[in-house]
ZAMI-279147 format. One record per residue (C-alpha): x, y, z. Coordinates in steps of 0.001 Angstrom, whole numbers. Layout:
+---------+---------+---------+
:      px :      py :      pz :
+---------+---------+---------+
:       X :       Y :       Z :
...
+---------+---------+---------+
END
This chain:
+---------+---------+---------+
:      px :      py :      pz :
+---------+---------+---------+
:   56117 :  -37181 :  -54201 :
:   55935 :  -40071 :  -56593 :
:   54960 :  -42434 :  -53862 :
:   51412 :  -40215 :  -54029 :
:   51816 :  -39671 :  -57960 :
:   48355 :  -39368 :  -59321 :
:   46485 :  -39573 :  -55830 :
:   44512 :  -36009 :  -55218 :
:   44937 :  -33491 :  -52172 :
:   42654 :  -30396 :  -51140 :
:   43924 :  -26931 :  -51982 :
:   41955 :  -25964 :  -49605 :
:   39215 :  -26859 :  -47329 :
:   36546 :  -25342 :  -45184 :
:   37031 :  -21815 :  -46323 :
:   40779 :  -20468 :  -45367 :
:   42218 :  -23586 :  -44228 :
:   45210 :  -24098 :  -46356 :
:   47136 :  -27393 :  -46891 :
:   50597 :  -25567 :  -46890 :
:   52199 :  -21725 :  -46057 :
:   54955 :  -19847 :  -47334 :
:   55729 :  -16897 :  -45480 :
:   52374 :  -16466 :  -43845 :
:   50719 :  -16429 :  -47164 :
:   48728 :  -19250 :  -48817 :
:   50365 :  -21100 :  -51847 :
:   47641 :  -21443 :  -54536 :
:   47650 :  -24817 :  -56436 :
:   46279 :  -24882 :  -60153 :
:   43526 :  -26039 :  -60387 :
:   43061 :  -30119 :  -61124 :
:   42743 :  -31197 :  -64200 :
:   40703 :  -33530 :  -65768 :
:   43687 :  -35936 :  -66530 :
:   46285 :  -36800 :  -64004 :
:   49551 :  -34961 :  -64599 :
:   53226 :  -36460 :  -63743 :
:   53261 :  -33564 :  -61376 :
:   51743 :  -30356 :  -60616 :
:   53030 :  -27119 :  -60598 :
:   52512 :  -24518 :  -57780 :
:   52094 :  -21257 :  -58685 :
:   53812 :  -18000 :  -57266 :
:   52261 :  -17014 :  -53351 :
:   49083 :  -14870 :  -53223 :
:   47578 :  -13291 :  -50293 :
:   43921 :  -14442 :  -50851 :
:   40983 :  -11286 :  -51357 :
:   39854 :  -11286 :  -47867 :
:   36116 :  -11864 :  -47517 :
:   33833 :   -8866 :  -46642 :
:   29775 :   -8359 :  -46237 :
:   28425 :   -5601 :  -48540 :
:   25281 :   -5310 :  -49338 :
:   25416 :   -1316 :  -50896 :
:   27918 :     211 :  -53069 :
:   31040 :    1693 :  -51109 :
:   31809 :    4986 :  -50668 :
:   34921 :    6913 :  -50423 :
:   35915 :    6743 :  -46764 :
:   37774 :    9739 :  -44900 :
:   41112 :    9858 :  -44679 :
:   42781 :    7492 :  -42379 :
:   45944 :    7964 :  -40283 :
:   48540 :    5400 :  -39903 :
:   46649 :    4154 :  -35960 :
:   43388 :    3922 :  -37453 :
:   41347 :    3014 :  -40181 :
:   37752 :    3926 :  -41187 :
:   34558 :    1829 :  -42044 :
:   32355 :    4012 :  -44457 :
:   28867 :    3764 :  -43371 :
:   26199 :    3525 :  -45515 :
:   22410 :    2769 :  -44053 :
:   21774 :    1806 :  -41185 :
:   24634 :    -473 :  -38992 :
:   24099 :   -2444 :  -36044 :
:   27418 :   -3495 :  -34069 :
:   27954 :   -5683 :  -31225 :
:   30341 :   -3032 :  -28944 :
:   31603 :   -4448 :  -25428 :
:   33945 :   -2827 :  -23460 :
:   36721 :   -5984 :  -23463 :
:   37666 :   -9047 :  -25726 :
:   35882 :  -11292 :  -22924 :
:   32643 :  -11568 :  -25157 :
:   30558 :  -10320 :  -22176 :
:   27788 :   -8646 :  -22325 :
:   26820 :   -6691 :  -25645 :
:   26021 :   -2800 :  -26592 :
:   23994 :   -3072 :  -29991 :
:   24919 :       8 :  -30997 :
:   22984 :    1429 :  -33952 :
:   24583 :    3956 :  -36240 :
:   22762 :    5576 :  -38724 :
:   23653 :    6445 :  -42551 :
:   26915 :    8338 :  -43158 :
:   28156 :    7611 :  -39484 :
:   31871 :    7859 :  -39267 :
:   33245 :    4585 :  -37814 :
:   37025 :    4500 :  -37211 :
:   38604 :    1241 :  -35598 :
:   42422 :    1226 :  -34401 :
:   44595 :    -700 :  -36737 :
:   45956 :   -2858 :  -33949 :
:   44192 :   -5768 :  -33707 :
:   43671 :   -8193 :  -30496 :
:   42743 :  -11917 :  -31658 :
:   41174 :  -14031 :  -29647 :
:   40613 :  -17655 :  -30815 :
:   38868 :  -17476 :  -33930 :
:   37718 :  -13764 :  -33596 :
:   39790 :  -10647 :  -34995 :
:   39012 :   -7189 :  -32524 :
:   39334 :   -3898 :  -33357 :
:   38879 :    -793 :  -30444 :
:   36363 :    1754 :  -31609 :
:   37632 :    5518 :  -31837 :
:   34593 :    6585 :  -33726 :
:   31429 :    7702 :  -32941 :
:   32845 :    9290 :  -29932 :
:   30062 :    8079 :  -27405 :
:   31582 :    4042 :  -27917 :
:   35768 :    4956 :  -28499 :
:   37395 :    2898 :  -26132 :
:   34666 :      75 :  -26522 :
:   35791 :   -3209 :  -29174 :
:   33758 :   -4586 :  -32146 :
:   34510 :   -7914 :  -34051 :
:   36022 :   -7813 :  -37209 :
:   35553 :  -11117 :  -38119 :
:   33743 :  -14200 :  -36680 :
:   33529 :  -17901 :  -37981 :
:   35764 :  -18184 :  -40129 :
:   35244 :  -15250 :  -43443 :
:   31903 :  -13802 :  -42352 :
:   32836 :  -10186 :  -41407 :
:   30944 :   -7986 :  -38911 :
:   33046 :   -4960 :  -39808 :
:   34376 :   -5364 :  -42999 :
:   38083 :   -6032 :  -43458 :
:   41207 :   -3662 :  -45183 :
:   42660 :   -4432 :  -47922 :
:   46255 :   -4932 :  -48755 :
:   47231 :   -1391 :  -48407 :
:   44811 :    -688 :  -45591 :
:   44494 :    2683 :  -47083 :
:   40660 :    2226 :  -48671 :
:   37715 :      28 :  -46554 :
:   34708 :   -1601 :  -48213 :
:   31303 :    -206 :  -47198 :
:   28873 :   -2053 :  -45208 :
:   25232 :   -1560 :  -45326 :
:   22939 :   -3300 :  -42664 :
:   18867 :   -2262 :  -43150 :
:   17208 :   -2260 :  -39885 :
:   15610 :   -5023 :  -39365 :
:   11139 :   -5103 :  -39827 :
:    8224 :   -7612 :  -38593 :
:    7156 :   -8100 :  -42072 :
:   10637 :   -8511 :  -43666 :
:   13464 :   -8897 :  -41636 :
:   16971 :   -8550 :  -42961 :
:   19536 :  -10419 :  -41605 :
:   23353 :   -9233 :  -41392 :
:   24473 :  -11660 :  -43734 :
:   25439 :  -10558 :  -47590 :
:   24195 :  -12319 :  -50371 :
:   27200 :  -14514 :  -50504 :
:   26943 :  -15980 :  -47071 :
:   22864 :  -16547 :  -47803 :
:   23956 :  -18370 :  -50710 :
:   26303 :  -20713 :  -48693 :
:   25531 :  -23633 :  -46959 :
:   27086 :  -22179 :  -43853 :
:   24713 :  -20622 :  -40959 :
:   24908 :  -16987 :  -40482 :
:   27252 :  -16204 :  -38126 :
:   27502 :  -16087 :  -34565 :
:   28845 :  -12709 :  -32583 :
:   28484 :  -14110 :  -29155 :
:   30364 :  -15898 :  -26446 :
:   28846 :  -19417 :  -28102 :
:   30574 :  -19973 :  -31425 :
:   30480 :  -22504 :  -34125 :
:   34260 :  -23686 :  -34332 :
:   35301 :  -26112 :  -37342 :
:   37082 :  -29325 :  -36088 :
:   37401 :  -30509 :  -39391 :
:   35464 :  -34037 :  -39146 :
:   32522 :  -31793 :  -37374 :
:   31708 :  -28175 :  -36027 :
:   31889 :  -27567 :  -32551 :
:   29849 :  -25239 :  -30280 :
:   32291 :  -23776 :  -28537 :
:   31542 :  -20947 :  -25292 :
:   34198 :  -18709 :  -24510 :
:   36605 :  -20461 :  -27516 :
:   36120 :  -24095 :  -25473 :
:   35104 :  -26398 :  -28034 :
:   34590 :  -29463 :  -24776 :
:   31631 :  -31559 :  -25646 :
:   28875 :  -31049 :  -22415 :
:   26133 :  -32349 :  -20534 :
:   22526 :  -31298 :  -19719 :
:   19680 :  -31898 :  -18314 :
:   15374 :  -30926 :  -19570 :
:   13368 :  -29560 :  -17039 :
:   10239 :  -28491 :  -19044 :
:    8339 :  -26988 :  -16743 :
:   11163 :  -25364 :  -15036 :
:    9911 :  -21763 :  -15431 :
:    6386 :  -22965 :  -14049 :
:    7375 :  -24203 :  -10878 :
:    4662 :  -22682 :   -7894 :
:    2238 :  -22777 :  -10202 :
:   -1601 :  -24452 :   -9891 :
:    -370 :  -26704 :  -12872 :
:    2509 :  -28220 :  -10867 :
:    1309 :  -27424 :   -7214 :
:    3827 :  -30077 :   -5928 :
:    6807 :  -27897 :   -6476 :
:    7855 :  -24300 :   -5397 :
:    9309 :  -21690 :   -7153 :
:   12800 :  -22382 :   -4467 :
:   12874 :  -25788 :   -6356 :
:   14110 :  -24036 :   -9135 :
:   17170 :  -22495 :   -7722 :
:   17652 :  -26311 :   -6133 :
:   17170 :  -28056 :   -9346 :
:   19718 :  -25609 :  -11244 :
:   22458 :  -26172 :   -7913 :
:   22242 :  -30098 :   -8345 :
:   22695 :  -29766 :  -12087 :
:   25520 :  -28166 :  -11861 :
:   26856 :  -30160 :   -9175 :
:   26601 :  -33073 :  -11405 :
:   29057 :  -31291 :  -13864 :
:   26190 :  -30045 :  -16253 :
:   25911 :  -26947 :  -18842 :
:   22703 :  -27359 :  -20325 :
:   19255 :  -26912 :  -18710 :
:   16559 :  -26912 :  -21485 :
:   13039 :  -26032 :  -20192 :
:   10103 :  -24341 :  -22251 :
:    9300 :  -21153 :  -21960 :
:    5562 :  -20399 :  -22871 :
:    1772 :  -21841 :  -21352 :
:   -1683 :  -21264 :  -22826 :
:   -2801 :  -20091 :  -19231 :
:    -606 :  -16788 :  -18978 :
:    -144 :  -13360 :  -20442 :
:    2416 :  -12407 :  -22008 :
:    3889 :  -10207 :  -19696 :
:    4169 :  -13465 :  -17216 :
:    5773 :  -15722 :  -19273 :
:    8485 :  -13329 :  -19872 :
:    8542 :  -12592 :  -16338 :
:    8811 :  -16201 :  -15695 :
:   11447 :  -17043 :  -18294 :
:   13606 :  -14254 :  -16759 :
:   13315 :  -15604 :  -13351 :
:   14485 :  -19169 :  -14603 :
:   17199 :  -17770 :  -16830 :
:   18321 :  -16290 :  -13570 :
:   18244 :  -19238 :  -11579 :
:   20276 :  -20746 :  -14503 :
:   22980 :  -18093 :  -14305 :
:   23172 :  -18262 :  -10682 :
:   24059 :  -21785 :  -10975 :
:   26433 :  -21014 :  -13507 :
:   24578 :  -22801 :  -15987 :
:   23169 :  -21628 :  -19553 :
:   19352 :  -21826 :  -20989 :
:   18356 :  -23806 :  -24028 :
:   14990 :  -21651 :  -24076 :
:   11811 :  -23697 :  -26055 :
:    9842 :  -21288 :  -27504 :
:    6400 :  -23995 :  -27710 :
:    5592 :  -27131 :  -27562 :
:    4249 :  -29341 :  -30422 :
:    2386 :  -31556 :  -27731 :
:    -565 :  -30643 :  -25837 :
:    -351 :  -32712 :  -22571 :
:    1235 :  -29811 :  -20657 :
:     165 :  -26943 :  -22274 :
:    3233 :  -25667 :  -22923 :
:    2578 :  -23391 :  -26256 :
:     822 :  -19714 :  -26299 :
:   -2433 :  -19321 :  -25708 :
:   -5215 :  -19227 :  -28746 :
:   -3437 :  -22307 :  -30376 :
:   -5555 :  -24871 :  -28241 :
:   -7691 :  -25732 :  -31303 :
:   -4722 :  -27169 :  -33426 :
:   -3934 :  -29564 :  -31046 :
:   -6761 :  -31297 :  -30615 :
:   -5905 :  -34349 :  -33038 :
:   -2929 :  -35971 :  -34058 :
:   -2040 :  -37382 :  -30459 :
:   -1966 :  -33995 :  -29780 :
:     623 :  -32966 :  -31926 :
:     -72 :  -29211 :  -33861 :
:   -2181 :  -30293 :  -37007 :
:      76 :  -29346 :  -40140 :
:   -2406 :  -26538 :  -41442 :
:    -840 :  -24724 :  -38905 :
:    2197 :  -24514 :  -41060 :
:     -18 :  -23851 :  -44223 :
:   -2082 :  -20868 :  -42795 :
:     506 :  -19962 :  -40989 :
:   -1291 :  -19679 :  -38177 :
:    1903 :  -19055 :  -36256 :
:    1527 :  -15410 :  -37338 :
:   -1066 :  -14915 :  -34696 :
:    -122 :  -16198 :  -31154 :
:    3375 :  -17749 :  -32062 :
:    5099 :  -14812 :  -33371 :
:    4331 :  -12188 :  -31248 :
:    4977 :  -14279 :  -28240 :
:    8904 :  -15010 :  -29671 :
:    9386 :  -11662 :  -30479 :
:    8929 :  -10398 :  -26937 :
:   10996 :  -13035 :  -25631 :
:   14041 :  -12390 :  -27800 :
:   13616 :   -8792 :  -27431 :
:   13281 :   -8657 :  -23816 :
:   15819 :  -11718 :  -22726 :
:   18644 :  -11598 :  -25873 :
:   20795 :   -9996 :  -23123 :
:   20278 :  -11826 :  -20447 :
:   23725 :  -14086 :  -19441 :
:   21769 :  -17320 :  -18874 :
:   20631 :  -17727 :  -22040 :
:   22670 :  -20300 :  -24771 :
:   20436 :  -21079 :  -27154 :
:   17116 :  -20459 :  -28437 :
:   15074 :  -23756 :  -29937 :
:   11968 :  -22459 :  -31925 :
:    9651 :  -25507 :  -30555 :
:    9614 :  -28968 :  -28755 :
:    9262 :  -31755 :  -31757 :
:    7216 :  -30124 :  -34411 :
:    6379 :  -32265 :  -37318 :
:    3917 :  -32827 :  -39838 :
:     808 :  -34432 :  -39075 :
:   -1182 :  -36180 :  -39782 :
:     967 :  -38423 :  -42322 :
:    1951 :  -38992 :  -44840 :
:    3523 :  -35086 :  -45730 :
:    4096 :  -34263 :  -49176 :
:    6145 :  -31523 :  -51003 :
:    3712 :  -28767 :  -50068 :
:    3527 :  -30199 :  -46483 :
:    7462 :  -29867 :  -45839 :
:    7797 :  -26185 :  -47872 :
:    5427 :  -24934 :  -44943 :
:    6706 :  -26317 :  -42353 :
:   10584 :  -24829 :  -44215 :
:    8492 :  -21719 :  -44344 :
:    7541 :  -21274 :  -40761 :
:   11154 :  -22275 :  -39257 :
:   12939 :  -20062 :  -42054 :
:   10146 :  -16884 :  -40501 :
:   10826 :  -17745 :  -36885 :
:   14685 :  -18161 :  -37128 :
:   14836 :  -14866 :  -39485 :
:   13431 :  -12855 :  -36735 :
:   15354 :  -14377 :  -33875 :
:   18475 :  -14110 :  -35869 :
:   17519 :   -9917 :  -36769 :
:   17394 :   -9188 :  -33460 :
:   19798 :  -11552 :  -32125 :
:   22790 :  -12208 :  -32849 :
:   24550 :  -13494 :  -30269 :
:   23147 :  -16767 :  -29398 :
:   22699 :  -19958 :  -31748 :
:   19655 :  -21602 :  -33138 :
:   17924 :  -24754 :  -33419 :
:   14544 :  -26101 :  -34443 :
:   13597 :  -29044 :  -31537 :
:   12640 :  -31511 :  -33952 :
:   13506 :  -35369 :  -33482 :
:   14969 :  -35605 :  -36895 :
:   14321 :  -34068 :  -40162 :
:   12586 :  -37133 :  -41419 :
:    9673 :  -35902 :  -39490 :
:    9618 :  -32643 :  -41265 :
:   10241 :  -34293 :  -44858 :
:    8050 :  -35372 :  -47774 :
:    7290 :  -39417 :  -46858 :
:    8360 :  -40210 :  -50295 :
:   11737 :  -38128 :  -49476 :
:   15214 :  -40069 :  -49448 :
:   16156 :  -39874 :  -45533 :
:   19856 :  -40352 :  -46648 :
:   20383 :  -37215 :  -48791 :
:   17264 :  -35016 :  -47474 :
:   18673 :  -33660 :  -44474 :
:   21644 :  -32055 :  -45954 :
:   20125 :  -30425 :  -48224 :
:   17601 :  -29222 :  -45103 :
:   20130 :  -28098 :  -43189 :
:   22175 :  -26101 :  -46256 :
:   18912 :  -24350 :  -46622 :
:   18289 :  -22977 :  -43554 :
:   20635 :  -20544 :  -43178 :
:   19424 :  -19090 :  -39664 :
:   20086 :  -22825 :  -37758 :
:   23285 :  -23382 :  -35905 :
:   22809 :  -26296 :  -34227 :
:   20805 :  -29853 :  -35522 :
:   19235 :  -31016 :  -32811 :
:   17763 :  -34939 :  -32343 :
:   15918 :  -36630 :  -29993 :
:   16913 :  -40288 :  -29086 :
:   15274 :  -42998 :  -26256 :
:   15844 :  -46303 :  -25740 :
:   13647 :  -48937 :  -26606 :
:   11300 :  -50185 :  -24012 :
:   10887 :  -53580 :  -24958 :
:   15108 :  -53949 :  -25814 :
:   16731 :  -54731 :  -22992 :
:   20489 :  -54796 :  -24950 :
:   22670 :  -52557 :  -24025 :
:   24415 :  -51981 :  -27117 :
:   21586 :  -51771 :  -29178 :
:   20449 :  -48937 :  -31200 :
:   17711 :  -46676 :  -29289 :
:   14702 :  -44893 :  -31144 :
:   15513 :  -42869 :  -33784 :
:   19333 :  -43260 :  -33812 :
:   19707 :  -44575 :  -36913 :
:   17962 :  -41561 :  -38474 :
:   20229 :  -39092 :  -36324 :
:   23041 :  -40402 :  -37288 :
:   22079 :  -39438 :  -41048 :
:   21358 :  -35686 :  -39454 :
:   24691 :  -35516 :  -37811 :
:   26258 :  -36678 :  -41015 :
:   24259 :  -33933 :  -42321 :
:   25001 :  -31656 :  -39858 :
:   28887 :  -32162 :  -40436 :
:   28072 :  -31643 :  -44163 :
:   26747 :  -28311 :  -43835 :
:   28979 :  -26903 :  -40811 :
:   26794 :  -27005 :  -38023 :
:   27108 :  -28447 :  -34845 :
:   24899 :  -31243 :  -33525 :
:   23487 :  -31736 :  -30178 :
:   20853 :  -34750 :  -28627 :
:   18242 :  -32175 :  -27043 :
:   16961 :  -35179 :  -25367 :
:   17950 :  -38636 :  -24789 :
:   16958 :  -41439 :  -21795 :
:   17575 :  -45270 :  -20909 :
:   14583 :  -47123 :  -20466 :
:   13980 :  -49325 :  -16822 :
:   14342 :  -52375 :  -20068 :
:   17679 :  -53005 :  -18908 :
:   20927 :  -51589 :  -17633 :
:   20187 :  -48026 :  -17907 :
:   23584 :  -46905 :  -17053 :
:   25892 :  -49257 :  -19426 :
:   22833 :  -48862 :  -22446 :
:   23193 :  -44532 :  -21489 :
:   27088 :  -45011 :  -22115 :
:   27318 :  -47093 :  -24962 :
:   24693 :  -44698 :  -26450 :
:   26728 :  -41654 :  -25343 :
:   29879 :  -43269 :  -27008 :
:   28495 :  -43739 :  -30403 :
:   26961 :  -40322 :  -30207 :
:   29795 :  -38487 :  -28575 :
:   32991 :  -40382 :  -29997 :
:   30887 :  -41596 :  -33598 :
:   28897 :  -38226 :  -34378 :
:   31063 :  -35779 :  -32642 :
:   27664 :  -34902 :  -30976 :
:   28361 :  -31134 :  -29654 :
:   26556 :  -32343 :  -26209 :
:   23768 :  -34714 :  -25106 :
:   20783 :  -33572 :  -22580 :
:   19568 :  -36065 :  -19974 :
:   14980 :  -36361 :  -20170 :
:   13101 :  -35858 :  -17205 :
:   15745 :  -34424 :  -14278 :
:   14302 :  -34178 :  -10792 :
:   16553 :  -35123 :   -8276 :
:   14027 :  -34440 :   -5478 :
:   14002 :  -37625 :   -3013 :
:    9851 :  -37695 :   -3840 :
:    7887 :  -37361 :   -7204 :
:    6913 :  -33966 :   -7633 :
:    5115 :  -34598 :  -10884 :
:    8144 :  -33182 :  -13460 :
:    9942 :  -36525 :  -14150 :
:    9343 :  -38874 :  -16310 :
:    8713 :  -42866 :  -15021 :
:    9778 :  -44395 :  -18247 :
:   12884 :  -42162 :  -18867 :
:   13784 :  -39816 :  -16439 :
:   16676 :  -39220 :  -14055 :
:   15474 :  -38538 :  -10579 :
:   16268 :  -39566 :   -6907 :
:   12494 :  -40514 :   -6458 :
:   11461 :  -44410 :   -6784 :
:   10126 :  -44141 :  -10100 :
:   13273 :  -44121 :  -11650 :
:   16226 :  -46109 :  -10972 :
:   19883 :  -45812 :  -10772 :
:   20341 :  -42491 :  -10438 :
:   23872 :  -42786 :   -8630 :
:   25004 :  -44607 :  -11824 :
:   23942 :  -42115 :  -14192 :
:   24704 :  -39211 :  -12290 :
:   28394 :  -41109 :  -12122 :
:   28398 :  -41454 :  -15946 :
:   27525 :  -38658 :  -16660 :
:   29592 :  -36610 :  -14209 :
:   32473 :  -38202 :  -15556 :
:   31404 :  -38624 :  -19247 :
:   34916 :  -36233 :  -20842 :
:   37313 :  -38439 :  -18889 :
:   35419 :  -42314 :  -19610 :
:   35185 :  -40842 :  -22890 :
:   38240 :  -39896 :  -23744 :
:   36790 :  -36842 :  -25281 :
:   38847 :  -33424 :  -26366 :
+---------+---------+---------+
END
């Protein structure tokens, strides 16, 4: 209209998102050119190519009947089947070259995600696999206008040494994160990207209990292993979703920390809660990382020493732990997320180029594997902002973007905010919030959500009012996908998981927990949040 004459507006944005429809199908606008024209000229309606993920050269599929179509199978496939829409629990079904796969035409959408029932291989018909999920990545690869011919989809099986993602080359050349097959979605809300469960995009509460799956033990002998179930009961109580807790310690096998992440996963089901599983534990105070990798944190306050990252040390303890927690628990309905470790970062300072490409290297090699055999449930690294993982000479404004656009197996930025101890204002800015507020920016950028993996008021002040105005810039500002309270234990006495300086407990070394629990109880509603 000429009261917009030689303003600009998006085609399109965010993939498929189209300004305007005709008929169902997208208009296409010429392009814009370099000079502002009295007016531009739409062109006749298209039906845009839809999107698929090959990575071999299709074959000539069967014939198809006018009920079904077929999916010509070359290599090896691996499909999430589950017998309903609900996104319950997953079959990985793995079908080998030249396998027949036939889908009914009819298709049942759900939110963002397009199903089609199985009729072939006989042993899952009846069963339903996703066509599509998050917005144009395809698990089974679409028709096309006549529905009479499929693309082929090849999928290698995935290896230690090498693994191979689902993604084609197309989506790893995106800045998008692969995609998500799960009940825990990313969901595009324009400004930011959600994590949504079930198709709810609601922003959500949680709470860290570290050594949650060590509970009984001789390292924490004042708590029992029925404190777990209680601590899970009063989280949810308290309107919670979240319960993050680390899942490895140098003093046990194997075979027990798995045994021992099950058990709290279940206690985190049972409460009808979900896990944000830690997978190690930069820090040494708790000893909360595998065993063998005592000797890297013995400087550095502690912290893993960065030749860690450059030997790639990882490879020995590290990786073989995470693989027989993702293979073994992947299935298992309490888990949400998996975060590869508890702030990582590069010490000692400063880091340079070579320091940061190692560190890129180790989270690209852990996320790669998760993401091969899982993928179902999101990923994040744990770090308290990328500036810890950057070059010191690095521009903290642009850096992270870029960071995130390259790591194509991370769903979800995670940050790690406190407030100051010596600030008693309630309104100022806590520790770190100015640089997480670049990585949410960045996060937004690069269409992943972002969540505050930790957070706490210090006893400086208010702790309530500074907790909400904190929540409101994070929440309302950053479009923060949800916020996890440090330090819960609402037992009446210490029982040495807290935290004095932070935490959120019923004990005296913490105070007002009735006004936090309040807040944060109520956080959608004093919000305003949708």
């Amino acid at each position: 209209p000429a009261a917009y004459r030689d303003m600009w507006v998006a085609q399109n944005f965010h993939s498929t998102y189209y300004l305007k429809q005709i008929e169902d199908e997208a208009v296409v606008v010429e392009p814009a050119p370099t000079t502002h024209p009295d007016t531009i000229t739409e062109s006749t309606p298209v039906t845009p190519e839809p999107t698929v993920i090959t990575t071999s050269a299709p074959t000539t599929p069967p014939p198809t009947d006018a009920e079904t179509m077929v999916v010509a199978n070359t290599g090896t496939l691996h499909l999430n089947v589950r017998e309903d829409t609900t996104l319950g629990a997953a079959i990985i079904a793995e079908l080998k070259d030249g396998t027949l796969v036939k889908v009914k035409r009819q298709a049942d959408t759900r939110g963002s995600i397009v199903w089609r029932q199985l009729v072939e291989p006989a042993q899952y018909a009846g069963n339903w696999v996703a066509e599509r999920v998050y917005k144009t990545h395809y698990l089974i690869p679409a028709p096309d206008d006549s529905d009479l011919n499929a693309q082929a989809i090849s999928v290698a099986a995935p290896t230690t040494a090498t693994p191979v993602s689902t993604t084609s080359a197309a989506v790893l050349n995106s800045i998008e994160p692969a995609p998500l097959a799960g009940r825990i979605t990313l969901v595009d809300k324009g400004l930011s990207t959600a994590l949504a469960i079930d198709g709810d995009t609601a922003q959500r509460m949680g709470v860290n209990v570290r050594e949650l799956a060590y509970f009984g033990t001789s390292e924490w002998p004042w708590t029992n292993e029925s404190q777990r179930d209680a601590f899970c009961d009063e989280a949810a109580k308290l309107g919670m979703t979240w319960v993050r807790f680390y899942a490895p310690h140098k003093n046990y096998t194997h075979d027990q920390i798995v045994a021992r992440t099950r058990a709290t996963l279940d206690a985190i089901h049972t409460a009808g809660l979900l896990g944000i599983v830690v997978l190690g534990d930069s820090l040494a105070e708790t000893g909360l990382y595998p065993a063998g990798d005592e000797s890297f944190h013995t400087e550095s306050m502690g912290h893993i020493h960065k030749r860690y990252w450059h030997d790639k040390s990882y490879e020995v303890n590290y990786i073989p732990l995470l693989q027989r927690l993702v293979a073994e628990l992947k299935d298992h309905p309490g888990l949400g997320m998996w975060q590869l470790m508890n702030e990582p970062a590069i010490y000692p300072q400063p880091a340079n180029t070579a320091d940061a490409d190692a560190f890129a290297a180790f989270v690209d090699r852990a996320s790669s594997l998760i993401y091969a055999e899982d993928v179902m449930h999101p990923i994040s690294i744990g770090i308290i902002n990328v500036a810890h993982v950057a070059p010191s000479t690095a521009n903290h404004a642009a850096y992270p973007r870029k960071y995130f656009a390259a790591r194509k197996y991370i769903h979800v930025a995670t940050c790690h905010c406190y407030q100051h101890t010596n600030i008693s204002n309630t309104n100022a800015l806590w520790d770190q919030e100015e640089r997480a507020n670049v990585d949410a920016k960045a996060a937004a950028d690069t269409d992943r959500a972002f969540m505050l993996t930790e957070f706490g008021p210090s006893h400086a002040g208010n702790r309530a009012a500074s907790s909400e105005a904190f929540l409101r810039r994070q929440l309302q500002g950053n479009h923060a996908c949800g916020a996890l309270q440090w330090g819960f234990m609402p037992t009446g006495s210490d029982v040495g998981v807290g935290d004095k300086l932070f935490g959120l407990s019923r004990a005296n070394i913490n105070r007002e927990y009735d006004q936090l629990v309040g807040l944060y109880s109520q956080f959608r509603s004093r919000f305003h949040l949708v």
